[in-house]
C-alpha positions, 0 to 999 in steps of 0.5 A: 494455477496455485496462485489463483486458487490459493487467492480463491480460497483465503477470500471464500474463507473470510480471511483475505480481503478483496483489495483490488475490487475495492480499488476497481471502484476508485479507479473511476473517480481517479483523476489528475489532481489525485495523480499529482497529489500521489506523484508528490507523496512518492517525492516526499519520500524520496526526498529529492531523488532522481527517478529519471530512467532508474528501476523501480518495483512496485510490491503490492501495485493495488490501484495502479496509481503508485505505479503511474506516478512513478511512470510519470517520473520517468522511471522504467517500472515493474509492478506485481500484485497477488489479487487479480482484480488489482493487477487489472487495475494497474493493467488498466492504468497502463493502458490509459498511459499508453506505456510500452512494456519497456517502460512498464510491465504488470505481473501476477504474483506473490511477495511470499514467493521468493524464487518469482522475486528474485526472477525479477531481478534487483532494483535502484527502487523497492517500493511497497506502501502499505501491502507487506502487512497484509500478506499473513507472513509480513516479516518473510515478506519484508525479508524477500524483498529487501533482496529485491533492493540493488546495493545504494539502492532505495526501499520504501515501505509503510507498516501499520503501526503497533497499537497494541490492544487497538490493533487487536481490536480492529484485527477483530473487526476485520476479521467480523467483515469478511466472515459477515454475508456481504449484505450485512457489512455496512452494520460493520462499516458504518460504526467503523466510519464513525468513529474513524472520522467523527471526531474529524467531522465534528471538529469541522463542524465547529471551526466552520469549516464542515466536511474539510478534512474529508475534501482534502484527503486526497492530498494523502498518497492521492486517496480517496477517504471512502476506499480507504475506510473500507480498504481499512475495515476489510483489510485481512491479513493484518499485521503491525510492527512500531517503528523502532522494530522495523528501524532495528530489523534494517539496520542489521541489514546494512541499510541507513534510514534516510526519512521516516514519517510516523503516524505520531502512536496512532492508527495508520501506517509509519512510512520509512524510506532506507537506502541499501549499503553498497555501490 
């Protein structure tokens, strides 16, 4: 299968992170409270919309955790991911669920391929937070799935930021862990948390308030902080885009931004939700 060797091979040439065998670790400590905390993230962004039996496509389906809380807003959902470790995730999701195919089917397959996208039809919802920037080709990715997006439909997407020589900098660090043997990549992991969450830690420290920020992080789309610092560290492919660029590219496109949350020009992901022109 072309997908699955070509998958194989980006991982053994230390250009593709393993996302879901990160996420399988997560899975274990998942819980109802990161469950809610995911289902009202998704109703932040929708900013009021009605889920209830409206179709929905995950790209990037990593965890599964998306994909549940769709489900359990009613919507009919179809999720897809390129890593066969993710896809085993969200499968285990839905099986714990208990959803029949119906209402949630789980696929293999690739953003980049535009005749698998189209094959699965059009959507009232795309959503794909935080995945189109790691698939090494982000603005052919964005482009094939929009196609996805049935006119008045909803399209929500998370970009990484364009930090310009910071984003260079830790495109260099991810680059450095997933070409170092694995034995050897908390040397590159460890200074990493450090300066992502020190200053957070220290912070804490002196409100009285020790290790706040890192117990409630779940309340971020229902995260764990220690999966998402190694999903950052290793996260390759890696591209980033500032958010009037991706305003820019939608509008040419017929779609008006109904709600955009913006990491105030730091590190981490603009959140953009657009509806597509039509009825």
């Amino acid at each position: 299968m072309k997908i699955a060797k070509e998958f194989v091979n980006e991982v053994a040439d230390g250009e593709r992170f393993e996302f879901g065998s990160n996420w399988a670790k997560f899975l274990r400590r998942l819980d109802d409270g990161r469950i809610t905390e995911s289902i009202n993230a998704i109703c932040n962004a929708f900013r009021g919309f009605e889920f209830r039996g409206k179709s929905v496509l995950d790209i990037g389906s990593g965890s599964g955790v998306s994909s549940l809380a769709f489900r359990r807003l009613d919507a009919v959902v179809t999720s897809f991911d390129f890593d066969p470790n993710s896809v085993a995730c969200t499968q285990e999701l839905k099986r714990r669920e208990g959803a029949a195919e119906e209402q949630w089917r789980v696929l293999r397959g690739s953003v980049l391929d535009s005749e698998f996208v189209s094959s699965l039809g059009q959507f009232d919802v795309v959503y794909s937070w935080g995945v189109l920037h790691h698939t090494g080709e982000m603005w052919r990715a964005i482009e094939i799935a929009q196609h996805a997006v049935r006119p008045g439909g909803r399209f929500c997407i998370a970009i990484y930021n364009d930090q310009g020589i910071w984003s260079r900098y830790w495109l260099g660090v991810k680059k450095a862990y997933n070409r170092c043997p694995r034995f050897l990549r908390w040397l590159i992991v460890l200074p990493a948390s450090i300066q992502l969450w020190g200053p957070r830690m220290v912070y804490d420290l002196l409100t009285g308030h020790p290790f706040r920020h890192w117990r409630t992080y779940a309340k971020n789309r229902g995260m764990s902080p220690w999966h998402d610092i190694i999903d950052w560290v290793g996260g390759l492919p890696f591209e980033v885009a500032s958010p009037d660029v991706i305003f820019r590219y939608f509008s040419e496109r017929n779609f008006k931004l109904l709600h955009l949350k913006t990491c105030g020009g730091r590190l981490g992901c603009n959140e953009f939700t657009f509806e597509k022109a039509g009825s």
